[in-house]
Biopython code that builds the backbone (N, CA, C, O; Angstrom):
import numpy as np
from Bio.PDB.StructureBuilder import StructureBuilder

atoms = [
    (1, "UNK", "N", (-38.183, 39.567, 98.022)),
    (1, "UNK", "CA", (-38.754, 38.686, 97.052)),
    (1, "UNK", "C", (-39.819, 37.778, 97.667)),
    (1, "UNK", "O", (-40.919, 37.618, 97.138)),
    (2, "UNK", "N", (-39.485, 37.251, 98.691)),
    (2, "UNK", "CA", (-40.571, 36.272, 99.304)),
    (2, "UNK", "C", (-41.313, 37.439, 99.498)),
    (2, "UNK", "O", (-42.233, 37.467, 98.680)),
    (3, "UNK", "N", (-41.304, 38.505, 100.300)),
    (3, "UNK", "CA", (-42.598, 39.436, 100.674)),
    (3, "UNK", "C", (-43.832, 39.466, 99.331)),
    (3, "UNK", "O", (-45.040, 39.304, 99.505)),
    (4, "UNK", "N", (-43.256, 39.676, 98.212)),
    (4, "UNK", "CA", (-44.033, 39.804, 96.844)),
    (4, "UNK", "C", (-44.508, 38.879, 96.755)),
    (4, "UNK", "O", (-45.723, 39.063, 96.835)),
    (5, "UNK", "N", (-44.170, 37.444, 96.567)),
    (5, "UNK", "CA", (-44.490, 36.352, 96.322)),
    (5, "UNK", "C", (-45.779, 35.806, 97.428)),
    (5, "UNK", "O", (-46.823, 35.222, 97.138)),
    (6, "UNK", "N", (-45.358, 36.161, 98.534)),
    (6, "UNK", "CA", (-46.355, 36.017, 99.875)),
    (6, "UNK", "C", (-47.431, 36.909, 99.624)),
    (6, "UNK", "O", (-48.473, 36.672, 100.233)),
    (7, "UNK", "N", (-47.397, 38.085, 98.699)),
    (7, "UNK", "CA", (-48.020, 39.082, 98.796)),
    (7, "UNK", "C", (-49.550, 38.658, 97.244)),
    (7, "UNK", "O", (-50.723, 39.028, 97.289)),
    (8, "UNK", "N", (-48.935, 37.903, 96.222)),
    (8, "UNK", "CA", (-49.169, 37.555, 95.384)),
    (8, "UNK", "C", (-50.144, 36.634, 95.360)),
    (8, "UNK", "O", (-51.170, 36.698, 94.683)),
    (9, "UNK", "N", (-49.769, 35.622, 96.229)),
    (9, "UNK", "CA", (-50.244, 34.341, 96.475)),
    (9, "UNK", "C", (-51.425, 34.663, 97.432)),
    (9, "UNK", "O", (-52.322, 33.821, 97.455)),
    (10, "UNK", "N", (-51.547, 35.663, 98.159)),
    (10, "UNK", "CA", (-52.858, 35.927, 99.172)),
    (10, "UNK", "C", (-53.946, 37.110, 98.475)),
    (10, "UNK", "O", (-55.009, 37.530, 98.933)),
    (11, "UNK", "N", (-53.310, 37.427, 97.321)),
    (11, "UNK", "CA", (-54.205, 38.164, 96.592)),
    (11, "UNK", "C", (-55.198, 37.024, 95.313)),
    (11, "UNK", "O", (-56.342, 37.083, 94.862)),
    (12, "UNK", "N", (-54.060, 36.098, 95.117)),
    (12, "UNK", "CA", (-54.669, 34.847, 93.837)),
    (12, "UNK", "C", (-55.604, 34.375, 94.590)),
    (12, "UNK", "O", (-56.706, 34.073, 94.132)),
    (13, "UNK", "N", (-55.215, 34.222, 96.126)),
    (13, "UNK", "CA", (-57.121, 33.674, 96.789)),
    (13, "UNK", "C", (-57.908, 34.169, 97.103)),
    (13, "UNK", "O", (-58.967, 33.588, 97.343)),
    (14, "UNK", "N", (-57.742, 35.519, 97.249)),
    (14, "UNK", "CA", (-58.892, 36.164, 97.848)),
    (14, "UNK", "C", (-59.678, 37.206, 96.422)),
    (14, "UNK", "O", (-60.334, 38.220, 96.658)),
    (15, "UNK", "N", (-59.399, 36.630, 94.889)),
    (15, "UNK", "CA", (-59.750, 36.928, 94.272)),
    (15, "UNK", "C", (-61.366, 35.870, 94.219)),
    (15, "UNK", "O", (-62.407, 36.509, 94.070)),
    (16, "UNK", "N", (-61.433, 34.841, 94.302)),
    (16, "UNK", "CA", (-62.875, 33.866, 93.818)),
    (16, "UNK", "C", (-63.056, 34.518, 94.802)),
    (16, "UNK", "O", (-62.993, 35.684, 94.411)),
    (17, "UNK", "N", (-63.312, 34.508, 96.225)),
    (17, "UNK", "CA", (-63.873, 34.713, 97.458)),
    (17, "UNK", "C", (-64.669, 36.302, 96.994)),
    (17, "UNK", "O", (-65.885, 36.434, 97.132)),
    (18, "UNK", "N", (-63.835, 37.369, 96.471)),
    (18, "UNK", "CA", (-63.847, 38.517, 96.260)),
    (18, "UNK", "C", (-65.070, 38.535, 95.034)),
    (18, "UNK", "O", (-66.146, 39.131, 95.080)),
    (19, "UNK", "N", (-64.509, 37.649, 93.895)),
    (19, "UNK", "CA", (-65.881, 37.145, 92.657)),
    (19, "UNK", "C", (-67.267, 37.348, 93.876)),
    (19, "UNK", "O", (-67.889, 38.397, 94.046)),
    (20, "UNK", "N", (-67.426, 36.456, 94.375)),
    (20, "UNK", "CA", (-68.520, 35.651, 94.992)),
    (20, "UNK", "C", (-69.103, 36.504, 95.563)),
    (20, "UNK", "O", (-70.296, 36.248, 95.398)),
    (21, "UNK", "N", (-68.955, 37.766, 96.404)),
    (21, "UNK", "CA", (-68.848, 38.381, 96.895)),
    (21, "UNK", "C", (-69.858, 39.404, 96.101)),
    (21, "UNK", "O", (-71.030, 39.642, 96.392)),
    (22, "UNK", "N", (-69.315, 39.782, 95.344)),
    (22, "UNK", "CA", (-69.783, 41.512, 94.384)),
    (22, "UNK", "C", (-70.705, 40.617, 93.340)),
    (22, "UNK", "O", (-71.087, 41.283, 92.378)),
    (23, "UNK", "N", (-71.233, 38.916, 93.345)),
    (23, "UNK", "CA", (-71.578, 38.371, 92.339)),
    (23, "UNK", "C", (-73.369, 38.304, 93.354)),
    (23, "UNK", "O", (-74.516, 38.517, 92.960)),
    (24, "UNK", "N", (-72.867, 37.947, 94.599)),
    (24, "UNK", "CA", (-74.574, 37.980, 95.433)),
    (24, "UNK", "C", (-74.325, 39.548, 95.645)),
    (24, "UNK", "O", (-75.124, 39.312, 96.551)),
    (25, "UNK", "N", (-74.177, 40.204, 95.680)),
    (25, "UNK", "CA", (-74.781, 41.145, 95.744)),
    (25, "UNK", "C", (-75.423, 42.036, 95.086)),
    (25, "UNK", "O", (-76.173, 42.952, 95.426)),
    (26, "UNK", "N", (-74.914, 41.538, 93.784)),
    (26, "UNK", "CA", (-75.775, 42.086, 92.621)),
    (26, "UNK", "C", (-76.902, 41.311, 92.926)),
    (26, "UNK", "O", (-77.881, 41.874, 93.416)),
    (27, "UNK", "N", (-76.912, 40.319, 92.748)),
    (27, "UNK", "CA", (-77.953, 39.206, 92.899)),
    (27, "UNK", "C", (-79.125, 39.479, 93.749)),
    (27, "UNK", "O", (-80.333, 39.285, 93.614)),
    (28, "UNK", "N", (-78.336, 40.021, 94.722)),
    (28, "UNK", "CA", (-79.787, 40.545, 95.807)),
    (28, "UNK", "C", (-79.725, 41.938, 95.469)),
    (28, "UNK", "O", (-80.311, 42.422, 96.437)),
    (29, "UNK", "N", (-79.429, 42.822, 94.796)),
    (29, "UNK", "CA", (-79.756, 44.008, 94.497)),
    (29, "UNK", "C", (-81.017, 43.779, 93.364)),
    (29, "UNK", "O", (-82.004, 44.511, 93.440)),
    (30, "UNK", "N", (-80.933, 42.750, 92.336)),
    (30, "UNK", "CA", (-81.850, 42.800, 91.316)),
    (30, "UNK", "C", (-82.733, 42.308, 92.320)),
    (30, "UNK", "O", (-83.400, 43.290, 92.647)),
    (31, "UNK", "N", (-83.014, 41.556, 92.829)),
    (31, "UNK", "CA", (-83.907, 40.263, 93.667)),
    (31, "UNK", "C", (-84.986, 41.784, 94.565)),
    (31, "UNK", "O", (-86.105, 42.281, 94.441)),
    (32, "UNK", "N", (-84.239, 41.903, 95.088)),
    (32, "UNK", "CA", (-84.907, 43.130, 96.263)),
    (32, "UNK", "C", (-85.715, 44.170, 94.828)),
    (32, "UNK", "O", (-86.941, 44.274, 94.868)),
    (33, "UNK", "N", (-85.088, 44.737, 93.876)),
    (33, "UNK", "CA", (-85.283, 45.608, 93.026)),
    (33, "UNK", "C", (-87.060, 44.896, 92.662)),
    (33, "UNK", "O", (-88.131, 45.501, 92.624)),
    (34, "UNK", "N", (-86.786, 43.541, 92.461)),
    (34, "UNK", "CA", (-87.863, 42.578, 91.607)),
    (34, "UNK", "C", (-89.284, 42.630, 92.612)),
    (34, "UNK", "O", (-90.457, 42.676, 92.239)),
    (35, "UNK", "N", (-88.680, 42.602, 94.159)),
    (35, "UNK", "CA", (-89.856, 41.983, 95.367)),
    (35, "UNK", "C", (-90.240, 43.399, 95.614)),
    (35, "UNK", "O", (-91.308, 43.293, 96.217)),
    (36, "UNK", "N", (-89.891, 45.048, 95.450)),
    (36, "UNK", "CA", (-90.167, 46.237, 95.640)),
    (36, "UNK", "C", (-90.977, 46.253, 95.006)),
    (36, "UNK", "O", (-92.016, 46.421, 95.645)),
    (37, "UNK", "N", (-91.263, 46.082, 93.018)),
    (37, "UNK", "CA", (-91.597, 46.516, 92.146)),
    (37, "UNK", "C", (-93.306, 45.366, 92.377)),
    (37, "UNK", "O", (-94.434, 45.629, 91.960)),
    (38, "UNK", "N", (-92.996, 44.550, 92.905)),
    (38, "UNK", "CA", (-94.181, 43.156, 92.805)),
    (38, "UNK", "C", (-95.071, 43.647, 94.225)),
    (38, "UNK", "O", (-96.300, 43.572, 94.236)),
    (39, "UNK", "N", (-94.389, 44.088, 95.251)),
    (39, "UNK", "CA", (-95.292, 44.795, 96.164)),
    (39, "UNK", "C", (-96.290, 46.247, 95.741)),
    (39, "UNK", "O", (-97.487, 46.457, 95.935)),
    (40, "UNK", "N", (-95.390, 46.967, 95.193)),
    (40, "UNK", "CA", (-96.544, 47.995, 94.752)),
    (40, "UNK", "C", (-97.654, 47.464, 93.844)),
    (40, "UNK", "O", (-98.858, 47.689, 93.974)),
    (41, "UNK", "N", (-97.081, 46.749, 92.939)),
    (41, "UNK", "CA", (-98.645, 45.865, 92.143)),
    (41, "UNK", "C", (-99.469, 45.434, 92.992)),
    (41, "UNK", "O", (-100.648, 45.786, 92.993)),
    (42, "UNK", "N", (-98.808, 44.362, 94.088)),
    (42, "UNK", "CA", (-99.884, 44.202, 94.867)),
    (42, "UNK", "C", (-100.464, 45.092, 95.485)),
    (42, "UNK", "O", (-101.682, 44.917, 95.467)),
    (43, "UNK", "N", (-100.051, 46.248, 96.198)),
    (43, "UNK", "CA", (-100.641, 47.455, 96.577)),
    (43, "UNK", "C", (-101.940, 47.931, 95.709)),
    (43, "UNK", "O", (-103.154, 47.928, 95.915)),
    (44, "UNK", "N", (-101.015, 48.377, 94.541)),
    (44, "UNK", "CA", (-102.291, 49.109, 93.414)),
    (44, "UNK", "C", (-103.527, 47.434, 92.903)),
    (44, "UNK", "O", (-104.647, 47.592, 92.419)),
    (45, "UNK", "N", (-103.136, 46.555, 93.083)),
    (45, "UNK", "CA", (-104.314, 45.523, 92.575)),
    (45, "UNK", "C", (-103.997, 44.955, 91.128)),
    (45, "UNK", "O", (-104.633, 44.175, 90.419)),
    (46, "UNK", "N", (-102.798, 45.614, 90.936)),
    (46, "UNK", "CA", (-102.721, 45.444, 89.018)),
    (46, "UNK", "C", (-101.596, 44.240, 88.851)),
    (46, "UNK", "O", (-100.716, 44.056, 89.692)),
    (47, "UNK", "N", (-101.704, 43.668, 87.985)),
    (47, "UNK", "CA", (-101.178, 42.570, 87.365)),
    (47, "UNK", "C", (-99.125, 42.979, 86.652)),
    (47, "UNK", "O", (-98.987, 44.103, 86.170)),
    (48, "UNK", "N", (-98.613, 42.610, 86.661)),
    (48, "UNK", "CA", (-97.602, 43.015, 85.250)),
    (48, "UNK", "C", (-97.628, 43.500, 84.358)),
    (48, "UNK", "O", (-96.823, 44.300, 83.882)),
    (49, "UNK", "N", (-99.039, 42.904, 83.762)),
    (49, "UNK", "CA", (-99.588, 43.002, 82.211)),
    (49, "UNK", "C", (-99.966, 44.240, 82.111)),
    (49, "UNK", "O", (-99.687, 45.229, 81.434)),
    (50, "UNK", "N", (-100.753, 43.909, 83.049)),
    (50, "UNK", "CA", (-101.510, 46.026, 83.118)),
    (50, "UNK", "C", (-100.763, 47.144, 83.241)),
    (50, "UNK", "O", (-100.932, 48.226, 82.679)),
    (51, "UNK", "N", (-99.768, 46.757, 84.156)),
    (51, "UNK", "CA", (-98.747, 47.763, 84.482)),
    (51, "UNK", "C", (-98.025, 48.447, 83.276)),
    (51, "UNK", "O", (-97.790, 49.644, 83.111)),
    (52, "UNK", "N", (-97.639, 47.031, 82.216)),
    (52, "UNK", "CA", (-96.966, 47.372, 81.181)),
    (52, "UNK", "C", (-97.721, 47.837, 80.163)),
    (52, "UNK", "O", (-97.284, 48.786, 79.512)),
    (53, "UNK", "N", (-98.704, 47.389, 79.913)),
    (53, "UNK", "CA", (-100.016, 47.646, 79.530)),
    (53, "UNK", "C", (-100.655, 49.439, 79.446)),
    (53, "UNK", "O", (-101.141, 50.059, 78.500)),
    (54, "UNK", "N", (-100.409, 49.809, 80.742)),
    (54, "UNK", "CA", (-101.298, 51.068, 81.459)),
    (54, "UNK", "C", (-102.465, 50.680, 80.808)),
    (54, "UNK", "O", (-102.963, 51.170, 79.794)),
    (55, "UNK", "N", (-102.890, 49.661, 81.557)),
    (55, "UNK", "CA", (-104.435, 49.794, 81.102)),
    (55, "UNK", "C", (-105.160, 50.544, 82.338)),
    (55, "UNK", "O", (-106.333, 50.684, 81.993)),
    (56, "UNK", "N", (-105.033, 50.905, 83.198)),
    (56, "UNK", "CA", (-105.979, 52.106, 83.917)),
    (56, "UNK", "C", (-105.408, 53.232, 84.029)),
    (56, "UNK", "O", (-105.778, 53.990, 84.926)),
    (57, "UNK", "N", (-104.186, 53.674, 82.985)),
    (57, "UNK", "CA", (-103.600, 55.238, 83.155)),
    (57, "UNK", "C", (-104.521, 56.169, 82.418)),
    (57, "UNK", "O", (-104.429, 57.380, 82.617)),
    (58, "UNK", "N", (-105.484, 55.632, 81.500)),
    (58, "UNK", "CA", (-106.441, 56.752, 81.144)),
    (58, "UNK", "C", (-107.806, 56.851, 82.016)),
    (58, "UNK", "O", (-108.602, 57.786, 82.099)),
    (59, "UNK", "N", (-107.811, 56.003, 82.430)),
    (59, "UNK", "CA", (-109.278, 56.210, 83.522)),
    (59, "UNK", "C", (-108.923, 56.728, 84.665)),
    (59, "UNK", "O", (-107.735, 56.840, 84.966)),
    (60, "UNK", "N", (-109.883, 57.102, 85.436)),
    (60, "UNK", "CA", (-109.570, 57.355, 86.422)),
    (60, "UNK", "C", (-109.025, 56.798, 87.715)),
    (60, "UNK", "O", (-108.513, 57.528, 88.564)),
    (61, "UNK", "N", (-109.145, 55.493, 87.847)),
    (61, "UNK", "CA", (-108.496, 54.144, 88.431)),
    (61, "UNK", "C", (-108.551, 53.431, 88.076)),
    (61, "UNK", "O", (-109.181, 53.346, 87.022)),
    (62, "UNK", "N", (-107.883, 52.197, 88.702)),
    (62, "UNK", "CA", (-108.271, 50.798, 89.246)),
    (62, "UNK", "C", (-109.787, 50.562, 89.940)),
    (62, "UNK", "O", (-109.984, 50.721, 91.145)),
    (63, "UNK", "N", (-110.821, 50.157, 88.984)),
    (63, "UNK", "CA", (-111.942, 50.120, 89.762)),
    (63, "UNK", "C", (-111.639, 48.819, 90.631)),
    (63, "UNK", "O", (-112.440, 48.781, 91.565)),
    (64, "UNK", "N", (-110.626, 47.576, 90.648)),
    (64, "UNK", "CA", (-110.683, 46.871, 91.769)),
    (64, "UNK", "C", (-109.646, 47.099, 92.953)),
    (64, "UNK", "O", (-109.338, 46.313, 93.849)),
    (65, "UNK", "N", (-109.115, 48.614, 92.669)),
    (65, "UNK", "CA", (-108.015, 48.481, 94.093)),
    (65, "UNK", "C", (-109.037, 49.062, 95.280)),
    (65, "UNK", "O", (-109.878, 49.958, 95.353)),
    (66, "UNK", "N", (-108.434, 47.950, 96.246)),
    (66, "UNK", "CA", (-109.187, 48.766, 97.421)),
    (66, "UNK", "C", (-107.991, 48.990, 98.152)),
    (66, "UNK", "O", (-106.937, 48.934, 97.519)),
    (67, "UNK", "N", (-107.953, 49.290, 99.649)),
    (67, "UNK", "CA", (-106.593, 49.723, 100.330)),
    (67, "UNK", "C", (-105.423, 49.301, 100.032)),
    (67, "UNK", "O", (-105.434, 48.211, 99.462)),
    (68, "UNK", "N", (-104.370, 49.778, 100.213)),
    (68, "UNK", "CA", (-102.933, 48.606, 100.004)),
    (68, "UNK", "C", (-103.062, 47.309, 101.017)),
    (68, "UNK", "O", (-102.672, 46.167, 100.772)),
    (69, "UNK", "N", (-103.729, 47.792, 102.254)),
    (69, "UNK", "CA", (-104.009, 46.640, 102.929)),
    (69, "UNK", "C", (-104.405, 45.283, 102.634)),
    (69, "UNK", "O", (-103.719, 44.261, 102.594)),
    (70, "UNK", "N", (-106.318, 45.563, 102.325)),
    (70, "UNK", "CA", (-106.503, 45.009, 101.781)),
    (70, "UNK", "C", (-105.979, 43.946, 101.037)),
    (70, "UNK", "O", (-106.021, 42.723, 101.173)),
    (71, "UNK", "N", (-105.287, 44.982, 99.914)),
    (71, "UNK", "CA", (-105.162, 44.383, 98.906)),
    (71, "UNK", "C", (-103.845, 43.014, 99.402)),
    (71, "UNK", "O", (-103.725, 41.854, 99.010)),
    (72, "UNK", "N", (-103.279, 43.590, 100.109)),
    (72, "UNK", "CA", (-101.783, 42.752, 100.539)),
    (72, "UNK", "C", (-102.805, 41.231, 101.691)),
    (72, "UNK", "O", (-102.739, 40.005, 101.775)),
    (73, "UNK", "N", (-103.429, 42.079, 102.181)),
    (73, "UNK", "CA", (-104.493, 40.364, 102.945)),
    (73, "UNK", "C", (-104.630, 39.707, 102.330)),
    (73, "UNK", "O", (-104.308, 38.520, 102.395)),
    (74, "UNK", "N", (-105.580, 40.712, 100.877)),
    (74, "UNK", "CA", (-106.550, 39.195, 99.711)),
    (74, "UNK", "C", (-105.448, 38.417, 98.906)),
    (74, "UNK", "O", (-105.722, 37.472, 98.166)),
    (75, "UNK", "N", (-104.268, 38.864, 99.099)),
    (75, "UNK", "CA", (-103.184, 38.103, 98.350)),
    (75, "UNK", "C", (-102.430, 36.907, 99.229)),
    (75, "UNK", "O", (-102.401, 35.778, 98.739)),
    (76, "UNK", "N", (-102.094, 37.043, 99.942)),
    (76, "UNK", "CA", (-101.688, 36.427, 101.440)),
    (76, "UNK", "C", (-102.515, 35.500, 101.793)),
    (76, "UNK", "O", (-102.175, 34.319, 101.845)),
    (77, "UNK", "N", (-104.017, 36.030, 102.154)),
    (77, "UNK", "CA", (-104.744, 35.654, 103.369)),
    (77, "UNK", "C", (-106.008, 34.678, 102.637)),
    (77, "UNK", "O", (-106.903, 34.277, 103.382)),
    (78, "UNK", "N", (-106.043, 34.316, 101.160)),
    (78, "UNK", "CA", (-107.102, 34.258, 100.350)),
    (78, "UNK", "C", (-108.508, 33.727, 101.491)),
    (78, "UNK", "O", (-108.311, 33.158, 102.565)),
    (79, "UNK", "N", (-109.732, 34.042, 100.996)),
    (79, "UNK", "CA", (-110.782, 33.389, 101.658)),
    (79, "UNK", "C", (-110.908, 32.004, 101.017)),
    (79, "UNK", "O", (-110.935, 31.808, 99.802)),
    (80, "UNK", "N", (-110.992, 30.950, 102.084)),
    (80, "UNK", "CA", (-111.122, 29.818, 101.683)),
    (80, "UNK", "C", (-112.382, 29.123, 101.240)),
    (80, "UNK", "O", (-112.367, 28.356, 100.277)),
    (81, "UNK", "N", (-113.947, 29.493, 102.228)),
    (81, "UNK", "CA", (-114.318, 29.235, 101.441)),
    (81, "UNK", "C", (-115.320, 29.738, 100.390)),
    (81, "UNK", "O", (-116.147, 30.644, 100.494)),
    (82, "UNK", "N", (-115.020, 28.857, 99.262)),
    (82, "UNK", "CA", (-116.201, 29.401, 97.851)),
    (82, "UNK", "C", (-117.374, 28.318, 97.799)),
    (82, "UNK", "O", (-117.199, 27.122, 97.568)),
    (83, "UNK", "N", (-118.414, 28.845, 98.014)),
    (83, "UNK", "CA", (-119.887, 28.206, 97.998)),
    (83, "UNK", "C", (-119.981, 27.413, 97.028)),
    (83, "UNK", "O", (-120.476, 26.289, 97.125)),
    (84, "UNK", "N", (-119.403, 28.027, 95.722)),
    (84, "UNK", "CA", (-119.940, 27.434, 94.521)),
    (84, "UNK", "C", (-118.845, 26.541, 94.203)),
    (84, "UNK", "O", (-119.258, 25.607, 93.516)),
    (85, "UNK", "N", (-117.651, 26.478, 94.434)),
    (85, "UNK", "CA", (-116.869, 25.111, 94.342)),
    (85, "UNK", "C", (-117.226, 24.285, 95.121)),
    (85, "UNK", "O", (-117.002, 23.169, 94.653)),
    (86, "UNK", "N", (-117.946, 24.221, 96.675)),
    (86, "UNK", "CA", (-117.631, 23.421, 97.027)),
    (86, "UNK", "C", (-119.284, 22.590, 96.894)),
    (86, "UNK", "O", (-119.457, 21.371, 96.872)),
    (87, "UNK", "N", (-119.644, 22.950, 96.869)),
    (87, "UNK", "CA", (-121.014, 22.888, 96.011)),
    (87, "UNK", "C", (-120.798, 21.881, 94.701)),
    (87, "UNK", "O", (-121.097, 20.707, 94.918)),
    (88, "UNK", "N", (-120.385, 22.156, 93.566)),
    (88, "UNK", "CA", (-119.457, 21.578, 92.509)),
    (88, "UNK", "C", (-118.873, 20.175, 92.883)),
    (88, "UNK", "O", (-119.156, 19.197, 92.191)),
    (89, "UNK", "N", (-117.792, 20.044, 94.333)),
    (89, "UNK", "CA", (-116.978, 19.353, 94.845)),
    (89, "UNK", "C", (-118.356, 18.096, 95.436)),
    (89, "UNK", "O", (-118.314, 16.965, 94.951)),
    (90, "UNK", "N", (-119.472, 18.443, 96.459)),
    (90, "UNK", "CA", (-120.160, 17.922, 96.907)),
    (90, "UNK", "C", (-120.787, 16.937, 95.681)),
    (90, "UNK", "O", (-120.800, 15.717, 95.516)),
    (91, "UNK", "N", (-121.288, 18.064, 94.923)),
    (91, "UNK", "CA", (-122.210, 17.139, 93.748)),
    (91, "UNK", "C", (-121.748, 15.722, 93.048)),
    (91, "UNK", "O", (-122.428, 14.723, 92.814)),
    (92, "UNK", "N", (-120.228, 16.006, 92.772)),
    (92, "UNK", "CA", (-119.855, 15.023, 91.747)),
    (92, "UNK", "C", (-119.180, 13.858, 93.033)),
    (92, "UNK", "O", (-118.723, 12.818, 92.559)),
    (93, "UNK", "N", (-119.112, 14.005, 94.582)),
    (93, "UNK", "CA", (-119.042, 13.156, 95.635)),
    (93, "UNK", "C", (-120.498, 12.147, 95.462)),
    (93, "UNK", "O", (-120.501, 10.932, 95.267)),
    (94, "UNK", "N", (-121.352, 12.792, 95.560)),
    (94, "UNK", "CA", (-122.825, 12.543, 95.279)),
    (94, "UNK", "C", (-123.078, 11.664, 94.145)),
    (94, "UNK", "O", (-123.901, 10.771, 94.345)),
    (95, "UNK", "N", (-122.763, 11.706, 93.477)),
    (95, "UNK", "CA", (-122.949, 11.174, 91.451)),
    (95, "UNK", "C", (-121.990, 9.848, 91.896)),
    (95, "UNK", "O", (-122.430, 8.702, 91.992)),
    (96, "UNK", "N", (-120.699, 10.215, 92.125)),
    (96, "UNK", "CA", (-120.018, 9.044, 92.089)),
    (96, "UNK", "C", (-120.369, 8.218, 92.965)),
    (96, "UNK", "O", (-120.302, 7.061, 92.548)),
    (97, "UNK", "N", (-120.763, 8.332, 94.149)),
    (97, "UNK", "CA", (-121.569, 7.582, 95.384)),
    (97, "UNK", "C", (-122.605, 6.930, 94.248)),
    (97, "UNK", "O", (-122.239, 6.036, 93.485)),
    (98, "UNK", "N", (-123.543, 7.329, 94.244)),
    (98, "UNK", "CA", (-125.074, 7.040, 93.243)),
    (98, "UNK", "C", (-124.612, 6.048, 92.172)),
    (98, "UNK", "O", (-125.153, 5.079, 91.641)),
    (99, "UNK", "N", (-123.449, 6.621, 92.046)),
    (99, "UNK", "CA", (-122.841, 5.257, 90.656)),
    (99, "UNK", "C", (-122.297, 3.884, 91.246)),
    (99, "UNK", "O", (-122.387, 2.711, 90.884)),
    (100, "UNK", "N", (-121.631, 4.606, 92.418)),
    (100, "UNK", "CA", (-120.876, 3.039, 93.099)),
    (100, "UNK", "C", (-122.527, 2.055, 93.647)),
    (100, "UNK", "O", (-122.617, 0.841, 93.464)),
    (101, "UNK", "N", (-123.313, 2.635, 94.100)),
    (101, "UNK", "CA", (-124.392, 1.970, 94.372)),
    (101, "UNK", "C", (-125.292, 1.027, 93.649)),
    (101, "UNK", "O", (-125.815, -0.054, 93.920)),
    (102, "UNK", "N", (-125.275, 2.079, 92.320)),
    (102, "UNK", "CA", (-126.027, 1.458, 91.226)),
    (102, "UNK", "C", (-125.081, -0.053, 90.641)),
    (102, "UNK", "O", (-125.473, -0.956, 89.901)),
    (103, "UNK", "N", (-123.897, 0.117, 91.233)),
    (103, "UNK", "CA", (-123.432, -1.260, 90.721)),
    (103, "UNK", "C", (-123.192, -1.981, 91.113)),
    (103, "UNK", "O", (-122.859, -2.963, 90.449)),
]
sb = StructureBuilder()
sb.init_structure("model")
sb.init_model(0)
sb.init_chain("A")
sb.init_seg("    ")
for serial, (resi, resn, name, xyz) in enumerate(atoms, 1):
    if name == "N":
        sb.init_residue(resn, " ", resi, " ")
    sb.init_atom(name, np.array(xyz, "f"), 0.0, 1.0, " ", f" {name:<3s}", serial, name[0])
structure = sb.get_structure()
């Protein structure tokens, strides 16, 4: 009788532990499933939308994919700088200077 009871009582705890268990691993099965499916987009250059979309399954490509490489740098690695923002950024430095002066 104690054996059952001993036997009972170490199964009632190692049931949450056991939950927790088969509960992340689903968890990282969808998760991994999610970061597989988001790398090939980045690969091919295409969005979600498109994907679901097929908006380039009747053409002949993606006219903006270039390598998977590439493509995995320009996502990662963005080029920082843009001429014409900072250009933009300078001007209105400029204006507001010109204004603090004028007053």
């Amino acid at each position: 009788m104690a054996k059952e009871r001993a036997t009972l009582t170490g199964f009632a705890e190692a049931v949450v532990p056991l939950f927790l268990i088969i509960f992340c691993l689903l968890a990282m099965v969808f998760t991994c499933g999610l970061l597989i499916y988001h790398i090939t987009l980045v690969c091919r250059n295409i969005t979600t939308k498109e994907e679901l979309k097929g908006t380039f399954r009747n053409q002949i490509g993606n006219p903006y994919r270039k390598s998977c490489g590439n493509n995995i740098k320009r996502v990662l690695c963005p080029r920082l700088s843009q001429p014409d923002l900072l250009k933009k950024i300078k001007m209105k430095i400029q204006q507001k200077e010109k204004a603090v002066k004028i007053l």
